[in-house]
N, C-alpha and C positions, 0 to 999 in steps of 0.2 A: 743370767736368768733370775728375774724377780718371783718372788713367793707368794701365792696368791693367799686372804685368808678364806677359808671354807663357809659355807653358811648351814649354820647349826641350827638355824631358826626352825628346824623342825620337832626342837625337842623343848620345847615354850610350852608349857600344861604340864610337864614333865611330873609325874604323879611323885609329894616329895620333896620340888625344889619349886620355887615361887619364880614367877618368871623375872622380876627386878633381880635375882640372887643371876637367873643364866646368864641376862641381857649384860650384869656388869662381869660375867664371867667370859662374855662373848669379847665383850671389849677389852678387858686384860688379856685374853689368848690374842686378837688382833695386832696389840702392842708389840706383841714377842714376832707376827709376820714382819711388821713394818721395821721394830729395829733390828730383825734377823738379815733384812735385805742391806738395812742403812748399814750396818758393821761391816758388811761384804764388802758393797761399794767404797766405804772409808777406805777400806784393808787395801783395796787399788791403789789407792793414793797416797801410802803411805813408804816410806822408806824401811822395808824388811829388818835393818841393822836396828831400828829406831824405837824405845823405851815406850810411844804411842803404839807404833805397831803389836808389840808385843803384850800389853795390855789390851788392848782390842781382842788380839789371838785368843787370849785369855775369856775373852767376855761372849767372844761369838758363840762359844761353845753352851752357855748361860743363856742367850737368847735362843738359839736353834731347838736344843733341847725342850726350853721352854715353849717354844712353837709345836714342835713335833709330839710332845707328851699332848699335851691338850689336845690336840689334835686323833690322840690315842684314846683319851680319857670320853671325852665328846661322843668318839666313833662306837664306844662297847657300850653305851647306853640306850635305851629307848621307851618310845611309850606304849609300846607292847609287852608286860609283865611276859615271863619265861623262869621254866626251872632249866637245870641244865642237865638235858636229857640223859638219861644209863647207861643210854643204848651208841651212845656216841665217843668216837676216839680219846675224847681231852676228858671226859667224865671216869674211863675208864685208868687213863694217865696219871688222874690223879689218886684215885684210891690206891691204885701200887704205888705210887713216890711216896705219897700219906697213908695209906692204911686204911683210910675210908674217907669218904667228899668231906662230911662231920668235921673229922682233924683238921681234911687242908682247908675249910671253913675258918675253924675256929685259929686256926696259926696264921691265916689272911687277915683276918677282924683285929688279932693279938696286935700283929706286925702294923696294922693302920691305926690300930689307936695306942702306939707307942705319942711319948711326950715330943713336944717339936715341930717343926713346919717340915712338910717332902710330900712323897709319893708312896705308896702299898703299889707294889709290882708283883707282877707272876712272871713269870722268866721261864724258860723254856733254855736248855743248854743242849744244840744240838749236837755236838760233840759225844759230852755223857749222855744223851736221851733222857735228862733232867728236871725235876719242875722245881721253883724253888720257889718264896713267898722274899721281896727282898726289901729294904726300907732304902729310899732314895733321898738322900740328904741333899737341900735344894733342889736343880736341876743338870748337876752336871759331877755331881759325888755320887758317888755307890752304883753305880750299874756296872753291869755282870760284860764283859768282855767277848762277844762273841752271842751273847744270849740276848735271844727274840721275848720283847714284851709281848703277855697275851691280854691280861687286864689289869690294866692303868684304874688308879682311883686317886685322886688327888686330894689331897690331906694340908693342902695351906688351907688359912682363915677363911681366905677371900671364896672358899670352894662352899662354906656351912654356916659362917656364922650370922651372916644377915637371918637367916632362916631356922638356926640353932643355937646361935649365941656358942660358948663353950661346949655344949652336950654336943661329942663328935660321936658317939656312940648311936644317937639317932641319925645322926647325918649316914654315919656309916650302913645302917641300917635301909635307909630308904634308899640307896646304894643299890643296895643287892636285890632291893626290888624292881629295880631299872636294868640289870644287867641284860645287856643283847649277848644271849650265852650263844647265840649264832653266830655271830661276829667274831666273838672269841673263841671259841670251837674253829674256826677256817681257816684263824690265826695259826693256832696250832699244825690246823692239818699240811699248811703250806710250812709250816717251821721244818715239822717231821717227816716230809715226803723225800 
């Protein structure tokens, strides 16, 4: 089965991100379709016993991820401005993990503007009934074992800096005013059900 890539082209105006920063963020998330599928196919042809095999193994999990984040990241944004309503399960989820939205606010923003290239995840453990705030080192270090992303924010260069240069603190910023907390909320509700 080949990967198709999605078309994001509806979030172009995106209040925030310029549309040159999406278009080339469109095109680096497609890369990760194309050589998600190319690794696959290689991995057919290769001899399992075989030092190419095993690097490959190694690398799919680098493209895949890479596909599938973006794909996360892309999907919990929009150009519908949204708070993330009180009155709803994942709002309430998280004042009890945190103590109040405020906290898990501010230890989201803390955790995305740590030093370094990754991801700011929210995780959901449905085991523990857990939220947690988690730092993704590239795309295939630091995720939580069993735990459902609910909102993806991508924290490489390629995500802010045509458009922010170094200040990740506004990129971060103009972030939160894109969140589709509906999106993310359903995520939830299907995590927890």
């Amino acid at each position: 089965m080949l990967y198709e890539a999605k078309d994001y082209a509806s979030l172009l105006g995106l209040p925030g991100f310029s549309n040159q920063l999406l278009e080339n963020h469109f095109k680096l998330y497609q890369g990760y379709v194309k050589n998600t599928n190319a690794v696959s196919d290689l991995l057919k042809t290769l001899d399992p016993t075989s030092p190419q095999y095993a690097e490959l193994k190694r690398r799919f999990g680098w493209e895949f991820n890479g596909m599938r984040l973006h794909e996360l990241y892309f999907g919990n944004m929009t150009q519908e401005p949204q708070t993330n309503d009180v009155e709803n399960s994942l709002h309430k989820k998280l004042v009890e993990d945190f103590g109040a939205y405020e906290t898990w606010e501010k230890d989201f923003i803390a955790t995305a503007s740590m030093r370094g290239i990754g991801w700011a995840i929210l995780y959901y453990d449905p085991q523990a009934k857990r939220l947690f705030n988690v730092w993704i080192n590239e795309h295939d270090l630091g995720h939580l074992a069993g735990g459902v992303p609910l909102l993806i924010l991508d924290v490489f260069e390629h995500a802010y800096m045509l458009d922010y240069g170094v200040n990740r603190a506004d990129y971060i910023k103009a972030f939160f005013n894109v969140i589709d907390w509906k999106v993310v909320s359903a995520r939830f509700a299907e995590a927890s059900a």
